[in-house]
GUBAPA-321019 format. One record per residue (C-alpha): residue in three letters; x, y, z. Coordinates in steps of 0.001 Angstrom, whole numbers, plus 500000, padded with zeros to 6 digits. Example, Ala and Ser with C-alpha at 12.3 -4.5 7.8 and 13.67 -1.06 7.14 Angstrom:
Ala512300495500507800
Ser513670498940507140
***
This chain:
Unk156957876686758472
Unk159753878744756884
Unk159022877433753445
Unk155023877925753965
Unk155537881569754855
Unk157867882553751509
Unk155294880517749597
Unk152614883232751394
Unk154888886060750934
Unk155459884797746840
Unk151439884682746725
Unk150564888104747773
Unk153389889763745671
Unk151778887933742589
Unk148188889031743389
Unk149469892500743982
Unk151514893014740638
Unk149219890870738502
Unk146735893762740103
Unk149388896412738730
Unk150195894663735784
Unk147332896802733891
Unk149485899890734362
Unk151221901885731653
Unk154308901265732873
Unk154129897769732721
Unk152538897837729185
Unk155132899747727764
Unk157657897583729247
Unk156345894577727545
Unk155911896401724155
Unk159905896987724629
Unk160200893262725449
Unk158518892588722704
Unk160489894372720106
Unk163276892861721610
Unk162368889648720781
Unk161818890348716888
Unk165566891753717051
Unk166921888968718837
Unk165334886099716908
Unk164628887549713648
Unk163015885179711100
Unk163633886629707021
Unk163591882823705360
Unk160024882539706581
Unk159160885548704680
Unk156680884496701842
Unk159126884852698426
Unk155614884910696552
Unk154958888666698508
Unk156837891252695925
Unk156834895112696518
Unk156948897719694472
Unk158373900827695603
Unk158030904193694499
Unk161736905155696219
Unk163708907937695822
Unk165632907218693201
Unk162253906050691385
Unk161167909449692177
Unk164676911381691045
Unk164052909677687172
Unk160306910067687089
Unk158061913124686426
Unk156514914064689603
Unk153109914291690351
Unk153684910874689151
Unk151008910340685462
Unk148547907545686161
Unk149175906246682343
Unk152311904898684296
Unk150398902859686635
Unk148196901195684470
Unk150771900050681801
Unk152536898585685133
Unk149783897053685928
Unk148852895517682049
Unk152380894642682493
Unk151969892977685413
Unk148603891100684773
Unk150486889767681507
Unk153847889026683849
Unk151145886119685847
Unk150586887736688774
Unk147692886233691554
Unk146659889809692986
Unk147625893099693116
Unk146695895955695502
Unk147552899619695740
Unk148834900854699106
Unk148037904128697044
Unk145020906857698305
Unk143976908017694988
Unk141303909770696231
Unk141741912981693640
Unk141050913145689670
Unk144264913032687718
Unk146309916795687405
Unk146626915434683764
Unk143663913660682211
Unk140100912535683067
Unk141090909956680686
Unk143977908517682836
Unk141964907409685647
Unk139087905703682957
Unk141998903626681626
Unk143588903078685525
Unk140103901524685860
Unk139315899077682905
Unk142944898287683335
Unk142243897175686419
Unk139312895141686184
Unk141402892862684111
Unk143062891456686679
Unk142670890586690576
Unk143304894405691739
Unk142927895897694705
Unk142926899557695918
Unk143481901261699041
Unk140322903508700911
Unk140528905729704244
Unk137695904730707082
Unk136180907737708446
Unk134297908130711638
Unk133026911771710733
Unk132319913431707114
Unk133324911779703811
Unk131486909722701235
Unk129323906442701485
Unk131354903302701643
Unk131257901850698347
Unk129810898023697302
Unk132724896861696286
Unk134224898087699994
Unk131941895138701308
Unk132514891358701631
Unk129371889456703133
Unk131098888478706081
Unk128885886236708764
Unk130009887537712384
Unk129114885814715355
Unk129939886750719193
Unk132867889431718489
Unk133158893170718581
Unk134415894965715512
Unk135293898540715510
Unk133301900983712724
Unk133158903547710778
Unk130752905496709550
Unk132576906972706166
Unk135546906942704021
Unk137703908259701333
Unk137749906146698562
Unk139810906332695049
Unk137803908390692550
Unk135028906945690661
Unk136710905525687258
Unk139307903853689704
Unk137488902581692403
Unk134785901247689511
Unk137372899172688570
Unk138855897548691251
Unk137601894171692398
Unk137879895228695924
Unk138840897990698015
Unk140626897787701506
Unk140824899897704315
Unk144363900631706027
Unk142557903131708521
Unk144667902162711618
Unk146206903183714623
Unk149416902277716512
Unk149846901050719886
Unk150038903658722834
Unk154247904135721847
Unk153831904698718947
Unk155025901642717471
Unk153094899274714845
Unk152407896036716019
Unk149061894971714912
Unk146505895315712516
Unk142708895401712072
Unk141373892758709659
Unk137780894003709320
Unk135837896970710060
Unk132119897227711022
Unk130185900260708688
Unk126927900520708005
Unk126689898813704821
Unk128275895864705872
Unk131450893984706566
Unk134349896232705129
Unk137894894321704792
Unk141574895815705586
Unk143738895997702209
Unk145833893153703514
Unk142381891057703758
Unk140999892377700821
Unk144572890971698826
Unk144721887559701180
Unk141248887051699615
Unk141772887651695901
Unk145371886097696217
Unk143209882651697785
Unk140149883553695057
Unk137719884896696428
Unk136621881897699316
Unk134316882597701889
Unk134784884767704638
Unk133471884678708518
Unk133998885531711940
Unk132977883158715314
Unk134406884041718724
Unk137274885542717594
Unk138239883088715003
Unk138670884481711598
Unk138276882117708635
Unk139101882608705222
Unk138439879589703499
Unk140886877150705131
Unk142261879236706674
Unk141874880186710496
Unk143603883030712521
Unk142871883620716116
Unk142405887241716730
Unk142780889694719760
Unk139771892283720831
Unk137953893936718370
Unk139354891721715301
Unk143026892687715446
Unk146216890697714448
Unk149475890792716256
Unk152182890545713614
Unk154784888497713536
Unk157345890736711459
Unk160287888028710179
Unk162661891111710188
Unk163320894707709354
Unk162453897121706352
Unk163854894809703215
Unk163027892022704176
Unk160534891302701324
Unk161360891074697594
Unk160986894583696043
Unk161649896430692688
Unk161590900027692370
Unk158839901217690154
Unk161245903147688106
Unk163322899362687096
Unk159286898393686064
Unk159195901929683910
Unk162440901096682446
Unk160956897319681573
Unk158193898952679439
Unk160529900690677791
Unk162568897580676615
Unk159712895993675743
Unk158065898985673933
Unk161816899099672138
Unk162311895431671723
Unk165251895271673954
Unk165867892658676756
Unk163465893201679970
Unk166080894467682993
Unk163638893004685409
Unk163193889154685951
Unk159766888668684633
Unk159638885050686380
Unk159539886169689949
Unk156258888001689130
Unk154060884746687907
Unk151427883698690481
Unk153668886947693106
Unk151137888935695267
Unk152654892421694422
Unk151319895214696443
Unk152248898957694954
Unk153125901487697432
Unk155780904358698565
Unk159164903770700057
Unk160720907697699367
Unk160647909281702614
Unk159054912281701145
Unk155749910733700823
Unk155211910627704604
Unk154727906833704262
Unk156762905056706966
Unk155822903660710087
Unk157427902769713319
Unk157960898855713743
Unk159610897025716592
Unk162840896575714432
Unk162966899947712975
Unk161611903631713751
Unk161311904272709568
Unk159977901119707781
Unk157799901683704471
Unk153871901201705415
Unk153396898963702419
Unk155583896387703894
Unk153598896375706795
Unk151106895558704873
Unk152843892974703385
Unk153657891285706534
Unk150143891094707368
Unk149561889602704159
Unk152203886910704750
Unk151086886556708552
Unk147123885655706879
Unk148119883345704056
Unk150545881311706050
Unk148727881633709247
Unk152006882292710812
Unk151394885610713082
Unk151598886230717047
Unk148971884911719413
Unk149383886659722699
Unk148032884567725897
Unk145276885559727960
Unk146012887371731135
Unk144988884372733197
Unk148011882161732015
Unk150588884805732786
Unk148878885047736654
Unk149303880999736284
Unk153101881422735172
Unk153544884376737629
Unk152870882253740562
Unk154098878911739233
Unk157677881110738927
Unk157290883133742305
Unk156439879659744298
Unk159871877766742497
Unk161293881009743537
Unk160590880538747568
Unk160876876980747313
Unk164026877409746018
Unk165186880704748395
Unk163762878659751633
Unk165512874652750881
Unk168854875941751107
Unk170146877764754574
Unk172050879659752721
Unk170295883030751931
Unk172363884174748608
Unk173141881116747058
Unk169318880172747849
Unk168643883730746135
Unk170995882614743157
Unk169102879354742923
Unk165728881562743363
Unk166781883309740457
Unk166661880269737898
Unk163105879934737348
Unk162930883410736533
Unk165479883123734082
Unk164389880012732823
Unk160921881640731649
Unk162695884415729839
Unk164622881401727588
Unk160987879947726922
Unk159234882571726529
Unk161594883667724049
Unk161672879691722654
Unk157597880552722236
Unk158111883463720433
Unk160148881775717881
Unk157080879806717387
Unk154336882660717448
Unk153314882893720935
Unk153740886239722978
Unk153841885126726839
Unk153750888524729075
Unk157281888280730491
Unk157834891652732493
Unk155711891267735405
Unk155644887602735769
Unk159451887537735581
Unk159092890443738118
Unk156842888591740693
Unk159732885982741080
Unk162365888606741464
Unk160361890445744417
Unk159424886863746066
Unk163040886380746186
Unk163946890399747355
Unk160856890136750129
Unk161519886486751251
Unk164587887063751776
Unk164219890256753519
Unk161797887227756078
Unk164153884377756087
Unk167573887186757068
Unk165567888547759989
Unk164420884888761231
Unk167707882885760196
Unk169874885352762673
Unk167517883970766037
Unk168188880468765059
Unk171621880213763892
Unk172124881979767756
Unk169912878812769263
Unk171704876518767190
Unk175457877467768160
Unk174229877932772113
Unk172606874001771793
Unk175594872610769925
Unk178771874433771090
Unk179365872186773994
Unk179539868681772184
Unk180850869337768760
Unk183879871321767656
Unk184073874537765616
Unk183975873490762236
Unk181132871436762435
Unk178921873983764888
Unk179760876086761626
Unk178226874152759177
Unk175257872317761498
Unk174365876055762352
Unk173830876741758344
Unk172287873422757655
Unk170564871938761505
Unk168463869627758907
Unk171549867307757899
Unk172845866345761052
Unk171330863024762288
Unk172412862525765803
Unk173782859161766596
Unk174965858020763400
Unk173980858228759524
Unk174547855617757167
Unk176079857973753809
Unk177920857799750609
Unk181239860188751212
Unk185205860268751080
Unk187392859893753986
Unk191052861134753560
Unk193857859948755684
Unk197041861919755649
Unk200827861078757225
Unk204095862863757108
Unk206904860101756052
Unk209267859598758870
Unk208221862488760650
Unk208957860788764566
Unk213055860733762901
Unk212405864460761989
Unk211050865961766032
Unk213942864211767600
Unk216203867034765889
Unk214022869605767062
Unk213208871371770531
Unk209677870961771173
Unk208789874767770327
Unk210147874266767079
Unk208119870527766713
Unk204643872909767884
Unk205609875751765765
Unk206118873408762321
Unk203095870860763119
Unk200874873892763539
Unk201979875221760748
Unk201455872431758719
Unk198134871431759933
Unk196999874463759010
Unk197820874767756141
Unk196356871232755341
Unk193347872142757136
Unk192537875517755250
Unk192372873636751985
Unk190284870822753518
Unk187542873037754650
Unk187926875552751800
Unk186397872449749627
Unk183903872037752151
Unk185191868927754413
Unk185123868440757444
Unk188276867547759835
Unk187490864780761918
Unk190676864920764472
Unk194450865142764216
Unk196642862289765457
Unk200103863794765970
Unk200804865020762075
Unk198105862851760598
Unk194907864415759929
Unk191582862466759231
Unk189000864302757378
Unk185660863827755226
Unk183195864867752684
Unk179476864495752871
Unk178538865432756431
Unk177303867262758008
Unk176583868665754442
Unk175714865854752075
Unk177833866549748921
Unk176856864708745576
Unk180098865603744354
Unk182184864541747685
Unk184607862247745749
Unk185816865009743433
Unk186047867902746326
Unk188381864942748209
Unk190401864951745168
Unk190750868486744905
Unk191690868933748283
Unk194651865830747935
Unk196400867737744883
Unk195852871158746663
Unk197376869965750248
Unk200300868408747543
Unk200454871593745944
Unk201129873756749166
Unk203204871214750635
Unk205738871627748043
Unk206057875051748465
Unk206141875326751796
Unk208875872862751598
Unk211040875112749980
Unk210313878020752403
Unk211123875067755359
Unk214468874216753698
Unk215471878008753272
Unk214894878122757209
Unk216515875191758362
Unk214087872663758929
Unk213910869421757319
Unk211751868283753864
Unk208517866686754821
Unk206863864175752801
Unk202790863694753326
Unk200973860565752178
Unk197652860725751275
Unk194871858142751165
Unk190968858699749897
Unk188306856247749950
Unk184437856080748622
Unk181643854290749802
Unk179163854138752282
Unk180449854840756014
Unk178242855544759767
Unk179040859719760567
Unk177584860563763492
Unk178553861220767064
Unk180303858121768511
Unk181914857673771999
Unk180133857629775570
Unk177520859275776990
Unk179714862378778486
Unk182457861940775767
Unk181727861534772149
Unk183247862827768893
Unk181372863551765339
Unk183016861110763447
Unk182813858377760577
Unk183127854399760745
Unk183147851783758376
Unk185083849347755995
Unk185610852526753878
Unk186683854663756267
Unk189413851308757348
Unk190275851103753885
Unk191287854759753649
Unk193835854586757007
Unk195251851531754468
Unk195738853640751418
Unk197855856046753095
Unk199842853579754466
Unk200531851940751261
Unk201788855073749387
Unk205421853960750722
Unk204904850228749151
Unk204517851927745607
Unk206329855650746375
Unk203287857667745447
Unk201975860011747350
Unk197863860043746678
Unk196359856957746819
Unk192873856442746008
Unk190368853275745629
Unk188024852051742955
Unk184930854129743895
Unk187123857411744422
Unk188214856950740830
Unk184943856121739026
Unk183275859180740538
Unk186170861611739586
Unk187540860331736602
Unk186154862537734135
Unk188194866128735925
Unk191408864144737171
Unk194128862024736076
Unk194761858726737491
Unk196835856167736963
Unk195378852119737988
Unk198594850691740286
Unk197429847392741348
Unk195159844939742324
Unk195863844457746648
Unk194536842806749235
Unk194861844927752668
Unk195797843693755979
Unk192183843438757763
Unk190187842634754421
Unk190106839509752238
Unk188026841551749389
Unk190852842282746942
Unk190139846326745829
Unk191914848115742594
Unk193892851396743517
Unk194974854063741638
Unk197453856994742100
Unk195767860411741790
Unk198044862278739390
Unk196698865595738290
Unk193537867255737011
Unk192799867025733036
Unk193780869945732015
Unk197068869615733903
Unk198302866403732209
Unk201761866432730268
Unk203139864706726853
Unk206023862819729468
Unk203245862216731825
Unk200771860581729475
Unk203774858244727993
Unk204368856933731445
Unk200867856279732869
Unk200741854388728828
Unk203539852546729835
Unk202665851863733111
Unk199671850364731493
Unk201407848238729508
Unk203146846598731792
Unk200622846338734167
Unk199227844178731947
Unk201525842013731106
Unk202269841570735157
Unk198630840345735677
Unk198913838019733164
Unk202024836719734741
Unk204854837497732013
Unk207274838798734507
Unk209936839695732406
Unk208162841737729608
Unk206676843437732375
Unk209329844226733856
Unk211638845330730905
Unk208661848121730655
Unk208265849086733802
Unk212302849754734122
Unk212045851744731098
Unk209082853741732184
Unk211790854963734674
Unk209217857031737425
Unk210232855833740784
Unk206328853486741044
Unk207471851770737899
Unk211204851076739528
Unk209093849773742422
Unk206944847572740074
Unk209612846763737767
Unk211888845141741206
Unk208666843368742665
Unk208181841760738879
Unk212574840469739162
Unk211377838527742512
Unk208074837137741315
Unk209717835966738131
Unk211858833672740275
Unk208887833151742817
Unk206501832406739839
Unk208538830296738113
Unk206767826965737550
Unk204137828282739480
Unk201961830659737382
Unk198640828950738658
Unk198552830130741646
Unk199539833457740769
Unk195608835547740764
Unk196901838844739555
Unk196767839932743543
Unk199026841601745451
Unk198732840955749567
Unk199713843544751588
Unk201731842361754632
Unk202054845756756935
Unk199344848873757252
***
């Protein structure tokens, strides 16, 4: 039920922002989210090195004569058609006569129809002249909505006469102001009339057949999947510069060299089989245009990106609305799953939160690979499931944590009403078969220690110390089972099951060793004796549950692991260690802690012979001395399994810790025991005492 109604609540906040999604505000957001992926994965090796500007710049413009002489375009342009080049267009309105000579433009024109040239025309809804033929392609259309115009503003007569084909750039930006798209073709009433950067893609691919179905525009093989009304969303690879370009003065300065004979300052190889496109850069000329990585970038590169984006069919396909609802309420539904299987409203929030931020990483992953994913108000539908459903489950989780403590107060203790009133679904009543970590601790000679003290002082130091002990063990999330005098029995996995219940055991054994040092030192400063705790862990499956009679019962664990565990702690004072841990306990925490393997034992009770190790420290914590004697230690260990006595214990003496004095005296008495005996000897140590 609680899960079913944040999955409601998650639906109807989807419906209602995918209903306000349309808004302005929400548009504009995405725009910004948009630019912000271009400037966070910015792309200028996939920029087509075949794409060359050339720039009429300001310092092109400080060594030329100004209104710039048309005799200087064509000899570029000779130049250029002799340099190799595929296609050239003019991002270049040169819709007036020449200030010097009628003559200029007649040569700008033959000049051009030498080559693959394009020029540059303004689209006109209102007064201007009739669109010319050579502003046509026969372009089939089928099922999609172009926008028209009526009229343009083409270059003058002699020019335009001579181009191949002429292009339109007539566009607008989106509602910010900001350049993101681009119309490919234009409806008029003499036909089909191309952009510039279509017009160029066309020559630059010679001249293959053109048409439009559904969308789909194909220019020869190629295929680009437009938005409404035959637009294409850009995919810019980076900011203004990010294409070759030469100023036009450095092309000036070549046809001087070679008018003089002298070496050409301009690499004349880059230029074979280049698509050049002509245009201004100076920011005089009132030619730059918002883009989302810059607020000034030259138009002409614009169009160059388009050009790039059409030959290499690499632009931006933005989904349809329908797949961001999809996303919206795939996100918002992980997001109340998420907030509602954990009783724990903020870290359920926290956990709410990933599939949210997830989707932000792919959708910028996407991008990378040309597909726009609406991010603001899907990302935004998970956010408010998570703000509104957890606005529900605060208001409802108060009335049953209340019903849970007043049903469970009378037959369980504290701590575990605590944790059973955050998480009622764990606790199986009457016993649970689970993988956890029982911990047994015991002060050393501790009954020697209260017969020097009065019995307030004995209360006042074994409260003291068992809390202490306790704080850390329910800090890592245990729970205490029951004190025995000054031993303490304690687990990890229940209520709460814990995947990681081995290493919060662990933790919890070098943390109670930690505090128990220095509250030694505060003990000896008052008076009171040193005390010495044992510790013992052990894995593996165990019952938990609530054990005992019908009117008296305890929540509790049981179990082979659970004896095993009582055994550990006991033998810490065979091998004068302090943590003692079994085989499982290691395995699942050996990759944060140190440990160091002891011996192979059989304990009183089992015949199963188990491995222990002595829980040293964490990783990071691990000294040069410390790491020679656990290498030692190994050593030796070694060589006492396989029965050579005396090598082992030379090593183990030399190691010099007090476990390897222990090991090193057991290994003088077996060499005498072993003596002509060495078959029988297993590699086992039995364990007469708990």
């Amino acid at each position: 039920m609680r899960t079913f109604m944040v999955a409601l609540i998650a639906i109807l906040v989807t419906l209602s922002l995918w209903g306000l999604s349309k808004l302005d505000f929400f548009e504009n957001f995405e725009r910004s989210t948009l630019d912000l992926r271009f400037r966070l994965s910015p792309t200028p090796n996939e920029a087509d090195s075949s794409i060359i500007l050339v720039l009429l710049d300001g310092g092109s413009m400080d060594v030329l004569p100004w209104p710039l002489p048309r005799q200087i375009y064509s000899e570029v342009l000779n130049m250029l058609h002799c340099w190799g080049t595929r296609a050239v267009a003019f991002d270049i309105l040169f819709d007036v006569p020449s200030v010097y000579s009628a003559v200029e433009d007649s040569i700008f024109g033959r000049v051009s129809s030498d080559g693959s040239t394009a020029f540059v025309m303004a689209l006109l809804q209102r007064e201007g002249s009739k669109i010319p033929d050579n502003a046509i392609i026969d372009i089939p259309v089928y099922s999609t909505q172009l926008d028209s115009a009526w009229y343009c503003t083409p270059p003058t007569q002699m020019i335009a006469r001579g181009a191949e084909i002429l292009g339109s750039t007539s566009d607008r930006q989106d509602p910010d102001g900001v350049f993101r798209s681009v119309r490919l073709l234009t409806a008029t009433p003499e036909g089909i009339a191309p952009s510039l950067p279509v017009a160029l893609a066309w020559l630059a691919l010679e001249r293959p057949d053109i048409s439009v179905n559904n969308g789909i525009l194909s220019i020869g093989d190629i295929r680009l999947r437009t938005s409404g009304n035959c637009r294409l969303q850009l995919k810019f690879h980076g900011p203004a510069g990010t294409y070759t370009s030469v100023p036009l003065a450095d092309l000036t300065a070549a046809l001087n060299a070679r008018a003089t004979g002298q070496p050409c300052p301009v690499d004349t190889a880059m230029f074979n089989e280049a698509i050049v496109l002509i245009g201004y850069a100076a920011p005089a000329l009132y030619d730059l245009k918002p883009t989302p990585y810059s607020p000034q970038c030259p138009g002409v590169e614009v169009l160059a990106t388009a050009v790039d984006n059409i030959l290499n069919e690499n632009y931006i396909t933005r989904y349809p609305s329908w797949v961001s609802l999809l996303i919206a309420l795939v996100i918002s539904l992980l997001a109340a799953f998420f907030l509602s299987s954990l009783s724990r409203i903020p870290l359920g929030a926290l956990l709410a939160a990933l599939p949210a931020l997830l989707f932000l990483v792919v959708s910028l992953l996407l991008f990378r690979s040309g597909i726009w994913v609406e991010t603001v108000w899907p990302a935004a539908s998970g956010i408010l499931t998570i703000l509104a459903g957890g606005i529900f489950l605060f208001s409802s989780e108060n009335r049953r944590k209340q019903e849970i403590r007043t049903a469970f107060s009378q037959y369980l203790s504290p701590d575990v009403v605590a944790q059973v009133t955050e998480h009622p679904e764990t606790l199986v009543l009457g016993g649970d078969k689970r993988n956890m970590t029982v911990f047994f601790s015991d002060i050393w000679g501790f009954t020697g220690i209260s017969e020097n003290l009065t019995p307030e002082d004995l209360v006042s130091l074994i409260n003291r110390y068992l809390t202490t002990m306790t704080d850390i063990i329910l800090e890592t999330g245990g729970t205490v089972d029951k004190f025995e005098g000054d031993a303490i029995i304690a687990f990890w996995g229940a209520p709460l099951r814990l995947s990681d219940h081995a290493l919060r055991a662990c933790s919890a054994a070098l943390r109670c060793h930690e505090a128990h040092t220095d509250m030694n030192r505060l003990l000896v400063q008052e008076g009171y004796s040193e005390l010495f705790t044992r510790i013992g862990l052990s894995t593996g499956d165990m019952v938990v549950g609530n054990m005992g009679s019908s009117k008296r019962f305890d929540y509790t664990v049981m179990g082979s692991t659970v004896n095993l565990g009582a055994r550990l702690e006991g033998a810490n004072k065979v091998y004068s260690t302090s943590i003692m841990v079994q085989e499982n306990t290691f395995r699942s925490a050996k990759n944060e802690f140190i440990f160091r393997e002891l011996d192979t034992i059989r304990v009183v009770g089992q015949q199963e012979p188990v491995t222990i190790y002595e829980l040293k420290c964490r990783q990071d914590e691990i000294t040069d001395d410390l790491e020679a004697v656990l290498r030692e230690y190994s050593k030796a260990l070694t060589l006492y399994r396989r029965g050579d006595f005396k090598d082992a214990e030379r090593i183990f003496s030399g190691a010099g810790d007090p476990t390897s004095l222990v090991m090193a005296q057991r290994c003088r008495k077996m060499a005498d025991d072993y003596t002509d005996d060495l078959d029988n000897w297993d590699g086992v140590f039995n364990l007469s005492s708990k």
